[in-house]
C-alpha positions as CSV (number, residue, x, y, z in Angstrom):
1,X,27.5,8.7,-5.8
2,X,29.6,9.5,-2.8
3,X,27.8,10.3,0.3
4,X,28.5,14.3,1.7
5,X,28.7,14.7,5.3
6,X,25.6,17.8,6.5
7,X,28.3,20.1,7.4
8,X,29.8,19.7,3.6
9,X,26.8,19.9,1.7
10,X,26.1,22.7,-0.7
11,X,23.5,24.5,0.2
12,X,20.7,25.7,-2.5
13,X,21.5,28.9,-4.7
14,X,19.4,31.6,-4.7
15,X,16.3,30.9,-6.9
16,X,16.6,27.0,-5.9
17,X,14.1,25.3,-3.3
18,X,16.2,24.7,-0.4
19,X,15.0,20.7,-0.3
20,X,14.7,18.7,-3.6
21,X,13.1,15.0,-4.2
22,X,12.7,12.7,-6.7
23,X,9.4,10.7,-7.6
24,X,8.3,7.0,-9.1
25,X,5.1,6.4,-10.0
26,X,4.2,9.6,-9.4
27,X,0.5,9.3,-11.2
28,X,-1.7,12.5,-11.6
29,X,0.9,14.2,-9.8
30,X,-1.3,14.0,-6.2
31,X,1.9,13.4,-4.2
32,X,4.2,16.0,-6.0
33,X,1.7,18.8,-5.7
34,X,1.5,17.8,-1.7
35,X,5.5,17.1,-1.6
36,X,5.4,21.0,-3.8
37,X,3.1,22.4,-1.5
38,X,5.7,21.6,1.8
39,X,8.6,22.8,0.2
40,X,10.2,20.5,-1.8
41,X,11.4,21.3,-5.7
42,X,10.9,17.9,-7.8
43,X,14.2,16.9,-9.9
44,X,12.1,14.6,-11.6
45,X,8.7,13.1,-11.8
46,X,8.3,9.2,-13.6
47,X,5.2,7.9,-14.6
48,X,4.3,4.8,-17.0
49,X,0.9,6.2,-18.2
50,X,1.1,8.2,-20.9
51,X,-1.8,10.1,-20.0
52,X,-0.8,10.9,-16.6
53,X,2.8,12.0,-18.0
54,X,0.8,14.8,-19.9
55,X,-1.4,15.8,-17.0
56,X,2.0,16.5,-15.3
57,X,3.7,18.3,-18.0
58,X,0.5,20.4,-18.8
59,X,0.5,21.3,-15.2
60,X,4.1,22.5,-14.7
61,X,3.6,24.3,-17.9
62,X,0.7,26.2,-17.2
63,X,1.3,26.9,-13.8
64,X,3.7,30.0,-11.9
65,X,4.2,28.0,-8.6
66,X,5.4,25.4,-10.6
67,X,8.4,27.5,-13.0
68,X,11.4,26.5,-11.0
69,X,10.4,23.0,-12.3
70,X,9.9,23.9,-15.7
71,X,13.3,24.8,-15.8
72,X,14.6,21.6,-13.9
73,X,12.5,18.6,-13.6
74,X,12.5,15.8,-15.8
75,X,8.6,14.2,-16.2
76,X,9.9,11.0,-18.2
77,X,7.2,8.5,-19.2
78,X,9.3,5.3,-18.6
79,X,8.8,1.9,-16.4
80,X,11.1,2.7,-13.2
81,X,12.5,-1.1,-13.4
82,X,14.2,1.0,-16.9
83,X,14.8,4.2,-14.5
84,X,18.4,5.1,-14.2
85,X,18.5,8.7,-12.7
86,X,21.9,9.6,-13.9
87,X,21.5,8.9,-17.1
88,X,18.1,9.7,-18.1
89,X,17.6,13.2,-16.3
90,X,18.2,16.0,-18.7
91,X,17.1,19.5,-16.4
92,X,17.9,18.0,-13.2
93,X,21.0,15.6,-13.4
94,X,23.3,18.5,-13.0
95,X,21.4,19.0,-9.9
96,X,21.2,15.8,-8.6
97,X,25.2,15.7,-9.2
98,X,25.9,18.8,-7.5
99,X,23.9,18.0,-4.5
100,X,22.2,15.8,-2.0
101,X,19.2,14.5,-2.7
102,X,17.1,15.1,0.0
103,X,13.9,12.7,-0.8
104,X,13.1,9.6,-2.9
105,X,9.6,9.3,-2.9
106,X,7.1,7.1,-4.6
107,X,3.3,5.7,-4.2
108,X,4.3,2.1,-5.6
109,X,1.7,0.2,-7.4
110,X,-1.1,-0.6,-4.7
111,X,-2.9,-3.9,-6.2
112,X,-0.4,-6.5,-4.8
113,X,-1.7,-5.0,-1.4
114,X,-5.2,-4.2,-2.0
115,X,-8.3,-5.8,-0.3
116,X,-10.2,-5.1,-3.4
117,X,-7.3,-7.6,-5.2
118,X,-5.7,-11.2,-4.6
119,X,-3.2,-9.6,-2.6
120,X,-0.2,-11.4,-4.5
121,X,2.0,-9.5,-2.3
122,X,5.7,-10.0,-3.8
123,X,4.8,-12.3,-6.0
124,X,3.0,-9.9,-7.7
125,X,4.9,-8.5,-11.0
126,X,3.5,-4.9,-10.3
127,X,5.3,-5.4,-7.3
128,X,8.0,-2.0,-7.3
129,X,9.1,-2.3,-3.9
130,X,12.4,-3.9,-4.5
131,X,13.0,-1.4,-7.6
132,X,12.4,1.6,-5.3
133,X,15.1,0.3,-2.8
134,X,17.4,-0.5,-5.8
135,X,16.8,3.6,-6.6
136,X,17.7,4.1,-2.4
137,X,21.2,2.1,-2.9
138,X,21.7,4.3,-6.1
139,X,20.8,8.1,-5.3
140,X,21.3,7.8,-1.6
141,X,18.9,10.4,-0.5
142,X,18.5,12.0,2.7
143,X,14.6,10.6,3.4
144,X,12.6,8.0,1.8
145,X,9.0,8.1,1.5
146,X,7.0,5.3,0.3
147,X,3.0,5.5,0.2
148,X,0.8,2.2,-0.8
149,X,-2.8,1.1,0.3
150,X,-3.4,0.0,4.0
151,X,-3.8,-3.1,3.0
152,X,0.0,-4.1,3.2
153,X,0.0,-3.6,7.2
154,X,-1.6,-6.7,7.1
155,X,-0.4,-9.7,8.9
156,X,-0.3,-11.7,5.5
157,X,2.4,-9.4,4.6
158,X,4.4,-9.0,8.2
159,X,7.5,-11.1,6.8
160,X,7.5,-9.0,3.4
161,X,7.4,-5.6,5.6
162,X,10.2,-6.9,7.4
163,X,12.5,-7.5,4.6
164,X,12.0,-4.1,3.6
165,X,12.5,-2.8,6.6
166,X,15.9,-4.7,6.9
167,X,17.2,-3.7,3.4
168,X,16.5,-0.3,5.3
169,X,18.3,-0.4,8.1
170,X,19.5,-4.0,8.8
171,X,18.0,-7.0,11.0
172,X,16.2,-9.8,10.3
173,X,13.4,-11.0,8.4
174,X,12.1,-14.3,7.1
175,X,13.2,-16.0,3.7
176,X,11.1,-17.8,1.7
177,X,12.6,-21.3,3.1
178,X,11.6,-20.1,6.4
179,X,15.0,-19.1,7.7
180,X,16.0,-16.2,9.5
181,X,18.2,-13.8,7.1
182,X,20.6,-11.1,7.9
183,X,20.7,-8.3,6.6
184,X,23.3,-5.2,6.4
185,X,21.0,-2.3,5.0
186,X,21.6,0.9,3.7
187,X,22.3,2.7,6.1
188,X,18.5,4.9,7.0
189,X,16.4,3.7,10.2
190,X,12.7,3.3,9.4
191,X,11.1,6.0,11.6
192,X,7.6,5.1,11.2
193,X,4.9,2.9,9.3
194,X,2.1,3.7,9.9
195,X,-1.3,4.4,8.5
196,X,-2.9,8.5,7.9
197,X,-6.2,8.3,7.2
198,X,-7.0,11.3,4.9
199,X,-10.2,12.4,6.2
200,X,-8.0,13.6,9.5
201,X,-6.2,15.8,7.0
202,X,-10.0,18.1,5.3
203,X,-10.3,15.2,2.7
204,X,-13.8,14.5,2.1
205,X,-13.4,11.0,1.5
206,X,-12.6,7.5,3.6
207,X,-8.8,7.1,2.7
208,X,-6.3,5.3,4.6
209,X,-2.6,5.2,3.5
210,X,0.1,3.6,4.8
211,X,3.6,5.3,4.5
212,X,6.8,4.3,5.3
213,X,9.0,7.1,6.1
214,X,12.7,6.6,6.9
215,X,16.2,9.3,7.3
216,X,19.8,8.2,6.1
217,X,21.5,7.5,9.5
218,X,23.5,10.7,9.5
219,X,20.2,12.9,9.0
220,X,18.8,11.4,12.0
221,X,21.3,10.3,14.1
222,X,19.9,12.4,17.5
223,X,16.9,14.0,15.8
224,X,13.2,12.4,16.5
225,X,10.8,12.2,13.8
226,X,7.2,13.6,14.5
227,X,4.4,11.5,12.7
228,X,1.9,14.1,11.2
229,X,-1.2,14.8,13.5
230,X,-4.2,15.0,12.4
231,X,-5.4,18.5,11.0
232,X,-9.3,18.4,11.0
233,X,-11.3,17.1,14.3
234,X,-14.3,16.9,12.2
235,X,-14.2,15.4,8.7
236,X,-14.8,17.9,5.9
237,X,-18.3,16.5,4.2
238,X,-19.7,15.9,0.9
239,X,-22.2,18.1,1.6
240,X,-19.9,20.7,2.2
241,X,-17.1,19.8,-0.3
242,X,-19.4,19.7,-3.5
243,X,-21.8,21.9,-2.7
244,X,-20.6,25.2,-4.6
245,X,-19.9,23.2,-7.6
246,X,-23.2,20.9,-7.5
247,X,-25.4,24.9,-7.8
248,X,-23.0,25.7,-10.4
249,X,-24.0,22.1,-12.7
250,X,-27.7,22.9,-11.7
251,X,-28.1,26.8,-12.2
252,X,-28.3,27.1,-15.5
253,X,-31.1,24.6,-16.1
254,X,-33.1,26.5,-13.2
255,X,-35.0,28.5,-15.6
256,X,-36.1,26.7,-18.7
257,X,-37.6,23.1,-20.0
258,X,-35.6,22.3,-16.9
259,X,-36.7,24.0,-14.4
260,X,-39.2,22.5,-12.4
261,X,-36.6,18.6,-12.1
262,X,-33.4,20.7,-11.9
263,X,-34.3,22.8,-8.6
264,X,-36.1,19.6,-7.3
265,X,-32.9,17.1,-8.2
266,X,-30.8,19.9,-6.5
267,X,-32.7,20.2,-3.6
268,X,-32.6,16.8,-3.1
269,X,-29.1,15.9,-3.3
270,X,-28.3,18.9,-0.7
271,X,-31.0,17.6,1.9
272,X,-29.7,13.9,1.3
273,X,-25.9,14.7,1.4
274,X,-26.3,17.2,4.6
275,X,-28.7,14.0,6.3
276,X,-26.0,11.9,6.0
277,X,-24.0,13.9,7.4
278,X,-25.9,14.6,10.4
279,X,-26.4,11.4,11.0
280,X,-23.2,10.3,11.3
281,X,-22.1,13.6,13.0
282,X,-19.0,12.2,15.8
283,X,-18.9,8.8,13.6
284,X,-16.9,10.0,10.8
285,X,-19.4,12.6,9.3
286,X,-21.0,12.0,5.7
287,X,-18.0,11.5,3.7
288,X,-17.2,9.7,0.5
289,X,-16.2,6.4,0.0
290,X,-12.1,5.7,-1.2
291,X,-12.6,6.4,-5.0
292,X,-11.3,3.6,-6.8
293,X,-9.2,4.3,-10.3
294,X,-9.3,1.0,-11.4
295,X,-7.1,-0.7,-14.2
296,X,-6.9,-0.4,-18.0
297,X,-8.6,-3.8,-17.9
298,X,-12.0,-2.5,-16.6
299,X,-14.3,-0.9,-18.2
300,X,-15.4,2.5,-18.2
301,X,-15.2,4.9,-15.0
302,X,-17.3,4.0,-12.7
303,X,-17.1,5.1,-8.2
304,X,-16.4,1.7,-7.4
305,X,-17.7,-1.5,-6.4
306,X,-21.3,-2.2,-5.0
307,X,-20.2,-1.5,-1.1
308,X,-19.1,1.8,-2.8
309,X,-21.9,2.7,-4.8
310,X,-24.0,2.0,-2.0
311,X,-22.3,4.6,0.0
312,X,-22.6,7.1,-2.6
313,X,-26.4,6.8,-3.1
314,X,-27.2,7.3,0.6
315,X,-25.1,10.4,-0.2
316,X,-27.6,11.3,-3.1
317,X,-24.9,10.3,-5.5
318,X,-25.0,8.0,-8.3
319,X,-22.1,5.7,-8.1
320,X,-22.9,4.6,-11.8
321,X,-20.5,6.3,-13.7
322,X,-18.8,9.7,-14.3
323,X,-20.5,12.7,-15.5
324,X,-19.6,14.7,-18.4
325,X,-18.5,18.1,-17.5
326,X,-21.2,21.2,-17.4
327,X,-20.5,22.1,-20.8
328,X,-20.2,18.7,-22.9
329,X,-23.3,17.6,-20.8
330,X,-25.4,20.4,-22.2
331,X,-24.0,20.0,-25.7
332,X,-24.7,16.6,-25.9
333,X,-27.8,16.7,-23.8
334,X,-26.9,14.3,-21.3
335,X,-28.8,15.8,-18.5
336,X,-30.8,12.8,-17.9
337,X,-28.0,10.4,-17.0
338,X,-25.6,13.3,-15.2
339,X,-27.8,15.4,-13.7
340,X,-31.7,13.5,-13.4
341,X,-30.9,10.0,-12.4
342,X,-32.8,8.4,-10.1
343,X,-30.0,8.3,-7.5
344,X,-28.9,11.6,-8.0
345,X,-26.4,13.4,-9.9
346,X,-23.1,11.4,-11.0
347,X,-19.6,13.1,-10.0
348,X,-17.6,14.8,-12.3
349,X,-14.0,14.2,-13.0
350,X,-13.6,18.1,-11.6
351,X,-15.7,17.0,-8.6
352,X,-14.3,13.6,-8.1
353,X,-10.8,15.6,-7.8
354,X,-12.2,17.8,-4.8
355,X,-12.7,14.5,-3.0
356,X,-9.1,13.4,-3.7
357,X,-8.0,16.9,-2.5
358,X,-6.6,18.2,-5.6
359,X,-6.3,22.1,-6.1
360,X,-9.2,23.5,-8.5
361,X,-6.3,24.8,-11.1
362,X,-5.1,21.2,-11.5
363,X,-6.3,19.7,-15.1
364,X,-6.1,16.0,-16.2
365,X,-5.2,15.1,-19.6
366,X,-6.7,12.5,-22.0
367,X,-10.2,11.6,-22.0
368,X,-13.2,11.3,-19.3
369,X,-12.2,7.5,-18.2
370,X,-8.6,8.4,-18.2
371,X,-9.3,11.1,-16.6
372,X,-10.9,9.5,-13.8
373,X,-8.5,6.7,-13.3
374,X,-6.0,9.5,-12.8
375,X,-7.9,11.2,-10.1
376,X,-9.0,7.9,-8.3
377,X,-5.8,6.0,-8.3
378,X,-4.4,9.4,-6.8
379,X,-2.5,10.1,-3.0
380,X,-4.1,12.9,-1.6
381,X,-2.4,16.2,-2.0
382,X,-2.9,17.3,1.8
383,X,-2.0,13.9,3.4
384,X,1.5,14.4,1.1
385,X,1.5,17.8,2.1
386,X,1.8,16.8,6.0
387,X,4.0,14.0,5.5
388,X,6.7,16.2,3.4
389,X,6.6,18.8,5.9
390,X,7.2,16.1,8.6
391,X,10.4,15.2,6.8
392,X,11.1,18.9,5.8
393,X,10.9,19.7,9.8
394,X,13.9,16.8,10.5
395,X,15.8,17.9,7.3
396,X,15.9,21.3,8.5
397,X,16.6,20.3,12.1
398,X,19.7,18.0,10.5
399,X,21.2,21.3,9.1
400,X,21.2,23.3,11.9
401,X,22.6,21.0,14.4
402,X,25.5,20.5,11.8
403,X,26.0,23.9,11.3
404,X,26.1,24.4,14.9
405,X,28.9,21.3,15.1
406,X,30.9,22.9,12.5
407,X,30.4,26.9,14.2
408,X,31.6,25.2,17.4
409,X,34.9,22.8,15.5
């Protein structure tokens, strides 16, 4: 694909989202509703888990704000090492032909990175780094945006940043024989790396990301990219976060056989949650712990390790499992585990997606454990909501200063 100069590019036709991106390993769709949500019109969406493909395509279905999509993007379930763009994208290849892709974006698999993992780094075979610069070489896009756990700023993995940041934009890095390599790049420069944590952004929950965002050279050129700022001086709490929906699981078993435990369960998950919170008022506030999705290996749903579980149950929560929603809880009469524990309530999957950030109309496909691996392996949708406008914000700068160049030639 033949780069266009800014001056030359066609501009979006009536009807078409002025900025459009593509997106690997897209998930639950947490990133695409944020990347949606600054302006950007998705092309295509790819995802490897079969559930998560339906979440997205039940989504852009059922939803108005998302109708230019379901006339345009492609949600293919395929591995992205199989990706090739211009031949697998149906509704938006004509697109992707007929214009410059603005933004590339991808959460790649986190586990070669994660603390919680042996941090195989490359030599990890979930490792999609290299495939996501391969996609850079081949669609050329204005901005890249990659998102994985904070856990790869870590000095283990300094020589592995490096190389990626010289397939970028050229330099230097290490090799595996311990010899300096050069490298050429791309053609982008690497404007930041840095780590958002996603409470700063009114997400209820202790999530650090680290994102790599980068502009092809003739984007940036004389622009400056501004790294998001945080949004929220004080956290949004647990407390305050689940509170409407933790009345609404209670309520109907305040009058009844129930009534006496449900009222005194209720009451004291509020006064535990909301003492939490006070107590850690100007020290991060009473947040949740980072939900953890875990694999297909594990076994059913659960909110994490013991650290994590922990955490919860000084926030009245148990960090046992996953509740089943209001109704199948009544219709199976599973009160006592969901509702009546002895540390507190368990989360639902509805309620475990207000921590991630995700918009109350969003639905998750498959069944309760699938649907909580969706929402816990998730990027939050405000942190990608910042970030995209970040890029959106240099994107449109880009245009007007060539506009101006060509007004002026």
């Amino acid at each position: 694909m033949t780069r266009m100069k800014e001056s030359e590019r066609t501009m979006a036709a009536p009807g078409e989202p002025e900025f459009t991106s593509i997106e690997i390993c897209a998930g639950a769709g947490g990133q695409a509703i944020g990347l949606h949500q600054a302006g950007f019109g998705h092309l295509a969406l790819v995802e490897i888990d079969a559930h998560a493909v339906e979440t997205l395509r039940l989504n852009i279905e059922d939803h108005e704000v998302w109708a230019w999509e379901r006339e345009h993007c492609d949600v293919l379930s395929a591995d992205v090492k199989k990706f090739e763009p211009f031949r697998d994208m149906e509704k938006g290849g004509d697109l992707l032909r007929r214009r410059d892709l603005d933004l590339l974006a991808g959460g790649v698999p986190c586990p070669p990175f994660s603390h919680a993992g042996k941090q195989l780094g490359k030599s990890d075979e979930r490792d999609l780094f290299p495939r996501m610069l391969e996609l850079v070489e081949i669609l050329k896009p204005r901005a890249v945006m990659i998102e994985n756990v904070r856990g790869i700023m870590d000095p283990k993995f300094s020589d592995y940043r490096d190389w990626i940041t010289a397939r970028l934009q050229g330099g230097e890095y290490l090799g595996d024989d311990g010899q300096l390599v050069s490298e050429e790049g791309l053609g982008y420069k690497v404007c930041k790396w840095g780590v958002l944590e996603a409470s700063d952004f009114g997400v209820p929950q202790l999530r650090p990301r680290a994102i790599l965002v980068a502009f092809r050279d003739d984007v940036i050129k004389d622009l400056k990219y501004e790294w998001p700022t945080a949004t929220h001086e004080e956290p949004v709490s647990v407390a305050e976060s689940l509170g409407p929906s933790m009345l609404k699981r209670y309520e109907p078993y305040f009058d009844g056989a129930h009534a006496g435990r449900a009222r005194e369960a209720y009451d004291k998950w509020l006064t535990k949650a909301r003492e939490r919170d006070a107590e850690l008022k100007g020290k991060g506030g009473g947040i949740a712990p980072t939900l953890v999705g875990g694999s297909k290996k594990h076994g059913g749903a659960d909110l994490g390790p013991s650290r994590a579980k922990a955490a919860w149950k000084q926030l009245g929560v148990s960090g046992l499992g996953v509740a089943n929603d209001a109704e199948t809880c009544m219709k199976k009469q599973t009160e006592d585990r969901d509702l009546f524990g002895p540390d507190g309530p368990m989360l639902t999957v509805r309620q475990a997606a207000m921590i991630q950030g995700f918009p109350p109309e969003w639905d998750f496909s498959g069944g309760k454990t699938a649907q909580y691996r969706q929402v816990g392996n998730a990027f939050p949708p405000p942190v990608a909501k910042v970030v995209g406008k970040s890029i959106i914000d240099v994107l449109q700068a880009a245009q007007e200063r060539d506009r101006a160049s060509t007004d002026q030639s």
